[in-house]
N, C-alpha and C positions, 0 to 999 in steps of 0.2 A: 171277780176280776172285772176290772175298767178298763175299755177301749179307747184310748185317745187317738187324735191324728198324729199328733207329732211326742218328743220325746219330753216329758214333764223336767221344769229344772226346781220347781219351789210351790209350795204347799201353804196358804193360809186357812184358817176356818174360822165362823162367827156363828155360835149357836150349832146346830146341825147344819150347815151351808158349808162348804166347801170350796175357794176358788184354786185353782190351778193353775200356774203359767208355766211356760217353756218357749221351746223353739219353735221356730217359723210362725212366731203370732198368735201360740198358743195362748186362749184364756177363758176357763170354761167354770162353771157352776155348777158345783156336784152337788145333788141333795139324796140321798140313799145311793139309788144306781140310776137316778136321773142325770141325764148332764145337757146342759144349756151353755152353748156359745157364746160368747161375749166380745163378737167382733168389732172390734174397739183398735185393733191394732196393726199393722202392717205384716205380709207374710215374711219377711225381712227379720222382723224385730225377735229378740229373744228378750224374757223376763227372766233377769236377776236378783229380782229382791220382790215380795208383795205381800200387803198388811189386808187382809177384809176388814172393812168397816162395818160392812152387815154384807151379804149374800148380791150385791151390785153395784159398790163401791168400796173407794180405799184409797191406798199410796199405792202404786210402783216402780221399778227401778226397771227400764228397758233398754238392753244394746239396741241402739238403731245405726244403720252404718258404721261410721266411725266414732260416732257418739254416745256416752253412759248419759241416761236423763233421768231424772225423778220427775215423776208427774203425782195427782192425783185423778183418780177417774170416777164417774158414775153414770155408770150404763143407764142409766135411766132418762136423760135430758138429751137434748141433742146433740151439745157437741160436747160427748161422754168422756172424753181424755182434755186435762188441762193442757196449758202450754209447758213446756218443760222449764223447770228452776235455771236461773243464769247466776252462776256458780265466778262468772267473769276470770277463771284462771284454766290456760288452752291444757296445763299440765297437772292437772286434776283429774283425778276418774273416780267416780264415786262408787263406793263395793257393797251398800247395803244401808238398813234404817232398823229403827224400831221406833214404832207412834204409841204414845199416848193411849187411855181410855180414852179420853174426847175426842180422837181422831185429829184434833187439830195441831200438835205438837208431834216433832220427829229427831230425834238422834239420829244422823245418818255421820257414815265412818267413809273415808275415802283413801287413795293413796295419792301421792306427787312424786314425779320425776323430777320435779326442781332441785333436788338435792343430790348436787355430785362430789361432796364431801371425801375425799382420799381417805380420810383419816375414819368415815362411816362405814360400817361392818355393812352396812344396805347403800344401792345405791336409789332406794323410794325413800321417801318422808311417811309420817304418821297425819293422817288431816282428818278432823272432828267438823263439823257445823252443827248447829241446831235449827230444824227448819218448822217453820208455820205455812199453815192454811187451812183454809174450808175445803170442803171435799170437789170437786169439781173447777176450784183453781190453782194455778202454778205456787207453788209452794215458793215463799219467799226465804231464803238460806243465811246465815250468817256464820262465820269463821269463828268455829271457837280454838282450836289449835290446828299449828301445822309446824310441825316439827322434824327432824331427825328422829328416826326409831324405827322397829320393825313395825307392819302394817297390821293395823287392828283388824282381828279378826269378827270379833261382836261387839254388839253395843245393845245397852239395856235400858228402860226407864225405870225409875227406881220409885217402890212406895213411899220411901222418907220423904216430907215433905218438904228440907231443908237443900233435897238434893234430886238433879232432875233427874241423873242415870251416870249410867258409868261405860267405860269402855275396855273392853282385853286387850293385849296383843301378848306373845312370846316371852315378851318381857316387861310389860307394865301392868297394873289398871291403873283406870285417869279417871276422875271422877268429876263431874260434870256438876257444879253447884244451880240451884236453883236461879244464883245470880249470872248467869253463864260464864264465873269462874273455873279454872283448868286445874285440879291438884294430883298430881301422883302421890301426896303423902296423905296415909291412913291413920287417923288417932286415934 
């Protein structure tokens, strides 16, 4: 058994390395039953989403405030947390990623309140982006859908080369082409 400070919300691993994040700024480096802090983050912040890159960097997804951010980090350099991605819409909240082998690429899944459609069985939208960067700066995001639907719950990158990944929700998958085409239909 492993003693943390605070309450763990999400689990990545690279090799035998282990990082951790959770509440109150949890983010720690597990290697057997070593664990190494990785004070990179505010006691505030909770991590909702994280990818190891290797055993000291990576993507994250941190509540800070009243703000969902995606950064990437690497504890190694000085200033270990990028700036966070600007997403430029207030009615966005992004709920998770999945990166790439190369670490440079990310599927991240969001939801919107902009959709107050009567006639929609949800009153959130479905939002997709695909985001880029090197490890250590603000991931640059672009809009690949934002729609009506229920809110994706995963998103994948896919080995086919013709296709970058895909997404769930309740009622879809949407498949994310290499061209950053949007298709719900499967052939």
């Amino acid at each position: 058994e492993i003693s943390l400070l605070s309450e763990p919300t999400v689990v990545s691993s690279f090799g035998s390395d282990w990082l951790v994040g959770g509440e109150s700024g949890l983010l720690v480096r597990i290697v057997g039953e070593d664990i190494t802090s990785i004070p990179i983050l505010q006691a505030e912040d909770k991590v909702l989403d994280l990818h190891a890159q290797d055993g000291s960097s990576g993507w994250i997804l941190i509540e800070r405030a009243q703000n969902v951010e995606l950064r990437t980090f690497d504890s190694r350099i000085q200033n270990a947390l990028s700036f966070p991605t600007d997403i430029g819409d207030n009615s966005i909240t992004l709920t998770g990623f999945d990166v790439d082998d190369s670490g440079n690429l990310a599927i991240v899944r969001g939801i919107s309140s902009a959709f107050s459609n009567p006639g929609s069985p949800s009153d959130i939208g479905e939002v997709l982006f695909v985001a880029s960067a090197s490890i250590g700066f603000a991931p640059e995001a672009t809009l690949v859908q934002h729609s009506i639907g229920a809110a994706y719950h995963s998103v994948h990158i896919s080995d086919d080369p013709n296709l970058m990944g895909f997404a769930v929700s309740s009622d879809r998958l949407t498949l994310i082409g290499d061209d950053l085409s949007v298709s719900s239909e499967i052939n």
